[in-house]
Backbone as JSON Lines, residues from 0, in Angstrom:
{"i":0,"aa":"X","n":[-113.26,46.49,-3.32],"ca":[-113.23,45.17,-2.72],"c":[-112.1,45.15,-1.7]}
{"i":1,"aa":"X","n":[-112.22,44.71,-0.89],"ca":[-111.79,44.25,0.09],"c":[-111.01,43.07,0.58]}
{"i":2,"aa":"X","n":[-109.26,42.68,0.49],"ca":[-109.4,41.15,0.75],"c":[-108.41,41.42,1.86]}
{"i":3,"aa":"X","n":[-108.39,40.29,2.83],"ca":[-107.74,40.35,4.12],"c":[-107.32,38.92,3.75]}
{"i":4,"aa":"X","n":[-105.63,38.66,4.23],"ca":[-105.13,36.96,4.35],"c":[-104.6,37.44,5.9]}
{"i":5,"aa":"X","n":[-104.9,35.86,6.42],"ca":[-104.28,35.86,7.55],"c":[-103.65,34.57,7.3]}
{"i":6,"aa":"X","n":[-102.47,34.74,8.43],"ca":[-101.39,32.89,7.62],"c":[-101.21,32.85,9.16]}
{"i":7,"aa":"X","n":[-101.47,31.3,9.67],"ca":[-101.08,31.23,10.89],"c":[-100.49,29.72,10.89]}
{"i":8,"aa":"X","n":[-99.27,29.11,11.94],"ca":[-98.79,28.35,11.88],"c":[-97.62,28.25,11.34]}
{"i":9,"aa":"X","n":[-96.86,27.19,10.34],"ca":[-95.32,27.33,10.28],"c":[-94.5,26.53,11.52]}
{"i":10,"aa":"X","n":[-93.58,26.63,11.18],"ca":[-92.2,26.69,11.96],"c":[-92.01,26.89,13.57]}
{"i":11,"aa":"X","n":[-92.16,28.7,13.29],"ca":[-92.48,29.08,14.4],"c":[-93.59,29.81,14.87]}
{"i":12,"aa":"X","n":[-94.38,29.31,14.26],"ca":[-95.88,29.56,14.34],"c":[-96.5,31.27,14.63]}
{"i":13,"aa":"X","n":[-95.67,32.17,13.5],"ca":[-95.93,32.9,13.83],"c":[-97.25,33.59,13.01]}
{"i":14,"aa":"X","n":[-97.94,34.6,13.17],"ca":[-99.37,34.9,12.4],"c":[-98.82,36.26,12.02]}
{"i":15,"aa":"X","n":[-99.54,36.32,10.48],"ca":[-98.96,37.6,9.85],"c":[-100.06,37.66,8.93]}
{"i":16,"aa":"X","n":[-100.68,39.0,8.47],"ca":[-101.81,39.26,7.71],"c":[-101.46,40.68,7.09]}
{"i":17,"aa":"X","n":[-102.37,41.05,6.16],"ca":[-102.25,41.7,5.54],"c":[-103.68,42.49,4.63]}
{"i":18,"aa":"X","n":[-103.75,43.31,4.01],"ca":[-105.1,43.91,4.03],"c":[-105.25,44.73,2.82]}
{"i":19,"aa":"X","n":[-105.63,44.34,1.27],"ca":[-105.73,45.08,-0.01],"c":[-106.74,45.7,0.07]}
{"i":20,"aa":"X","n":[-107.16,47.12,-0.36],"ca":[-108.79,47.65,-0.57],"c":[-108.11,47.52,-2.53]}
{"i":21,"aa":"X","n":[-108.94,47.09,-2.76],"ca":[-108.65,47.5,-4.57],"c":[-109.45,48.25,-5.14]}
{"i":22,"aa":"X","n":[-110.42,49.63,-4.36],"ca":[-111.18,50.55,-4.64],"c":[-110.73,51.28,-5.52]}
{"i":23,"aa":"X","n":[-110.66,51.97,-6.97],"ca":[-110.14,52.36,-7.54],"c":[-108.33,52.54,-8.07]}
{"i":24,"aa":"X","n":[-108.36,51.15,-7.96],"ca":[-106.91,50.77,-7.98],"c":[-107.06,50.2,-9.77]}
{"i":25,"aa":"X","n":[-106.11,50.62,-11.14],"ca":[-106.09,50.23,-12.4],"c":[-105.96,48.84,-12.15]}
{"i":26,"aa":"X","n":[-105.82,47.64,-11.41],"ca":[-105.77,46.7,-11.23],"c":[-106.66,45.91,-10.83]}
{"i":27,"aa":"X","n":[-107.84,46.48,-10.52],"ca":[-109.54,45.79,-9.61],"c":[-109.43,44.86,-10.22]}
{"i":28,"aa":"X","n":[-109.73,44.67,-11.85],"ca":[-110.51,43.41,-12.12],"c":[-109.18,42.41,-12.36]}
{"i":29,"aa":"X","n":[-108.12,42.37,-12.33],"ca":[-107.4,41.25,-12.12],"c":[-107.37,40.77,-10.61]}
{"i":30,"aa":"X","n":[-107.42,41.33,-9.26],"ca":[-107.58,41.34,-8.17],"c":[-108.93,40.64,-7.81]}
{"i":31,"aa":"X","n":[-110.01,40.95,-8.5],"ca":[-111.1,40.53,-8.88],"c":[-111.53,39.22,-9.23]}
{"i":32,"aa":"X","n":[-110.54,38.97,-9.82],"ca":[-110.73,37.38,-11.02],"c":[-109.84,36.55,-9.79]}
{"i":33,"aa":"X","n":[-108.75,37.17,-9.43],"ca":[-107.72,36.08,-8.61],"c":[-108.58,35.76,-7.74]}
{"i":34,"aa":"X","n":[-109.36,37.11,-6.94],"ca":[-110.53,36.5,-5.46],"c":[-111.05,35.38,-6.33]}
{"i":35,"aa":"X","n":[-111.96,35.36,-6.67],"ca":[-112.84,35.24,-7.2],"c":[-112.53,33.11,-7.19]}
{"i":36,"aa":"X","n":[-111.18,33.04,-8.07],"ca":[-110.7,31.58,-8.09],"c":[-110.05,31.1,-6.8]}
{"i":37,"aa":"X","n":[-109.72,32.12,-5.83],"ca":[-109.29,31.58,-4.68],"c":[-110.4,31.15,-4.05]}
{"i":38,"aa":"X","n":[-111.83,31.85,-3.68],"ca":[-112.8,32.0,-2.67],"c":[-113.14,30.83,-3.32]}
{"i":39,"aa":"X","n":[-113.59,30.48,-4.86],"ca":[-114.11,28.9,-4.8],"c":[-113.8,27.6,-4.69]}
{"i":40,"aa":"X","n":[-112.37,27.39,-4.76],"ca":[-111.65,26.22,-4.17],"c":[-111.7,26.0,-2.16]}
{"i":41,"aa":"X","n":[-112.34,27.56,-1.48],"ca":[-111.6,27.71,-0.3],"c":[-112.62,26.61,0.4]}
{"i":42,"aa":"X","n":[-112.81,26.13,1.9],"ca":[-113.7,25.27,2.69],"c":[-114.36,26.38,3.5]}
{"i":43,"aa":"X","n":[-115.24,26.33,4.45],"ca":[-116.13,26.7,5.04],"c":[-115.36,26.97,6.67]}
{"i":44,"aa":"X","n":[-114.32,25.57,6.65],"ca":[-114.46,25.62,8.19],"c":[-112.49,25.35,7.64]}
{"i":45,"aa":"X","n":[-111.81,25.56,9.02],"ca":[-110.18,25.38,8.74],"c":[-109.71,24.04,8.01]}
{"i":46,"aa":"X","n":[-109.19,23.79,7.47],"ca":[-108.78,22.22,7.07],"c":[-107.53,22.02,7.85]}
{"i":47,"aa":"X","n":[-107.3,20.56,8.14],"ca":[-105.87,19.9,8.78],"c":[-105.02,20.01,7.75]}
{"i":48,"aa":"X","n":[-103.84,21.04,8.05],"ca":[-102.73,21.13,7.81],"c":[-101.8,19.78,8.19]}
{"i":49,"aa":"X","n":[-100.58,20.32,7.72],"ca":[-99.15,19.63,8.26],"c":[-98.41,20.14,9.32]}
{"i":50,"aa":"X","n":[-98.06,19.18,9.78],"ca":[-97.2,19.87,10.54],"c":[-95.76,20.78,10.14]}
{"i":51,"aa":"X","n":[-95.94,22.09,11.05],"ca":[-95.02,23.07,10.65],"c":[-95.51,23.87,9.3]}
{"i":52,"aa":"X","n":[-96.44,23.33,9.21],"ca":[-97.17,24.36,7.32],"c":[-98.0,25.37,7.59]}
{"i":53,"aa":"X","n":[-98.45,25.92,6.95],"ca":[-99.15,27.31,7.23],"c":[-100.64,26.97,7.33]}
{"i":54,"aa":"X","n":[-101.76,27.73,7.48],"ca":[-103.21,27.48,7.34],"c":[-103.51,29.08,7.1]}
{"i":55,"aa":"X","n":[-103.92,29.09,6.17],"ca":[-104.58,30.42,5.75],"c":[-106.58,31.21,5.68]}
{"i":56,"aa":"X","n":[-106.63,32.27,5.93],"ca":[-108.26,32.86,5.98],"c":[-107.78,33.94,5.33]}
{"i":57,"aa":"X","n":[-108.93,33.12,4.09],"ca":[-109.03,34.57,3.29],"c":[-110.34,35.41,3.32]}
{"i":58,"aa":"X","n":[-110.59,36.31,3.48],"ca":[-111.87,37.14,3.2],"c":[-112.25,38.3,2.58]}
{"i":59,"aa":"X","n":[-112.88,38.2,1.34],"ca":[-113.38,38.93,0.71],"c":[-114.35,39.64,0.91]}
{"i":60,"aa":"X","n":[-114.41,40.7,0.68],"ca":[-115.82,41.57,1.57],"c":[-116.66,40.83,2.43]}
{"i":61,"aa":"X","n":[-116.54,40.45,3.64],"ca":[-116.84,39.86,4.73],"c":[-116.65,38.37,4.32]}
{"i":62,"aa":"X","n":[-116.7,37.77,3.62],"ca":[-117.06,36.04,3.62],"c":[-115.61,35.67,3.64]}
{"i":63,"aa":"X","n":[-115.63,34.66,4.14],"ca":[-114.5,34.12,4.87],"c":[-114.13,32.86,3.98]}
{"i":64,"aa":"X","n":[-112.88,32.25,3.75],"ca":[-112.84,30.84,3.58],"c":[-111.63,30.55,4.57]}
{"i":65,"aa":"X","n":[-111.17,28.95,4.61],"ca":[-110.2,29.08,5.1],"c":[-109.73,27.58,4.08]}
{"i":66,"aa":"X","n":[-107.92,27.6,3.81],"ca":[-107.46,26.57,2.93],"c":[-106.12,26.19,3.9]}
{"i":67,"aa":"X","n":[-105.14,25.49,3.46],"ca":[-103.54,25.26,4.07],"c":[-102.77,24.61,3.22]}
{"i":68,"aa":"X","n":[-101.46,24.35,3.47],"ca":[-100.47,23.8,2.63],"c":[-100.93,22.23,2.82]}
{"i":69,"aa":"X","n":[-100.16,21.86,2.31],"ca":[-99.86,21.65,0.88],"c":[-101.04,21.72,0.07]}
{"i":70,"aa":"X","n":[-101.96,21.75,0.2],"ca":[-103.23,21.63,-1.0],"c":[-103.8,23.28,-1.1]}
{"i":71,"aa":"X","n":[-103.12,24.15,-1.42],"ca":[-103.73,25.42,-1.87],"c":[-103.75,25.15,-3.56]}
{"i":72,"aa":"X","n":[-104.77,25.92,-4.4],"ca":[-105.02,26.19,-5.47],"c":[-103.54,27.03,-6.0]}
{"i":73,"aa":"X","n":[-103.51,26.71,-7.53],"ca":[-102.57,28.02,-8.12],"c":[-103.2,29.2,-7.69]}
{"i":74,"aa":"X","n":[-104.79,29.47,-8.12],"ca":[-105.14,31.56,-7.68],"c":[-104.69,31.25,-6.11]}
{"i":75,"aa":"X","n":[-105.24,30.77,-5.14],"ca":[-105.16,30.3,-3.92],"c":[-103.17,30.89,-3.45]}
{"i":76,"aa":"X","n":[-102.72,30.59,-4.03],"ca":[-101.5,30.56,-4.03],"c":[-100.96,32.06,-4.08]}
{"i":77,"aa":"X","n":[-101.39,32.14,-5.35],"ca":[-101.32,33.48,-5.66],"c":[-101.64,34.73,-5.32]}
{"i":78,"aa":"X","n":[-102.97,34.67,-5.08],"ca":[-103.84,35.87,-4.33],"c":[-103.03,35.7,-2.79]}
{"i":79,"aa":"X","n":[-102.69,34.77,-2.01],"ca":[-102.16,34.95,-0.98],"c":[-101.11,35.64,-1.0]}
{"i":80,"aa":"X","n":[-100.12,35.19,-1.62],"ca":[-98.54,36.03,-2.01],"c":[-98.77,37.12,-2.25]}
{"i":81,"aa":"X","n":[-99.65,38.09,-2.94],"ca":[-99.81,38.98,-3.77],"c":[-100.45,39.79,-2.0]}
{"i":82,"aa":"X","n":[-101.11,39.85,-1.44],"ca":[-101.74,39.96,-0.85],"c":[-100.74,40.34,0.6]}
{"i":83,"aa":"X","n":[-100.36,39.51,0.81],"ca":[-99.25,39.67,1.91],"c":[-97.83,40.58,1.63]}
{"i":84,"aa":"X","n":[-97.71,40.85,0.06],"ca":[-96.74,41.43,-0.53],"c":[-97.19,42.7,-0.44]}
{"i":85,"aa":"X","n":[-98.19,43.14,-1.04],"ca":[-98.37,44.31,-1.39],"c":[-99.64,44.85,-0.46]}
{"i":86,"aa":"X","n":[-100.22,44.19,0.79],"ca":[-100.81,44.91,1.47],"c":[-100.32,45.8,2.58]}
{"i":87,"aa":"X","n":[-100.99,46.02,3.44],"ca":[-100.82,46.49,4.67],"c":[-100.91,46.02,5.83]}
C-alpha cells in the first residue's frame, strides 16, 4: 500500500509531503487500519480551513481525500504525523 500526505498552508504557507510504501514492511496491517480510519472521515473535495492552519491530501493507492485543521480525526491526525515522520 501506498500512502502519500501532502500539507499545504500554515504560517508560511509552506507545502511538504511525504510518501510510505508499506509493501512488506512487519507493520502493514497497523498502517492499514490507521488508512483505513483516516480515508473514511476524509471529504471528496478540499474543506475551508483557518487561517494560517494547514489543509491536508491524503492518498491511498490512488484515491484521494482531502481534510484541515482544526477538524482532523484522531487516525486522521495520526496517519498524517506518522507519515510525514517516517516517509520520504
Amino acid at each position: 500500500m501506498r500512502i502519500l500526505v501532502r500539507r499545504t498552508g500554515g504560517f508560511g504557507g509552506i507545502e511538504r509531503h511525504a510518501e510510505v510504501d508499506t509493501s512488506g514492511r512487519d507493520d502493514a496491517r497497523e498502517w492499514q487500519a490507521l488508512a483505513d480510519g483516516a480515508m473514511a472521515d476524509g471529504r471528496g473535495t478540499p474543506p475551508v480551513g483557518v487561517p494560517d492552519g494547514f489543509s491536508y491530501q491524503i492518498t491511498v493507492d490512488g484515491k484521494t481525500v482531502y481534510c484541515a485543521d482544526p477538524r482532523l480525526t484522531e487516525e486522521q491526525r495520526r496517519l498524517i504525523s506518522r507519515v510525514l515522520k517516517e516517509g520520504a
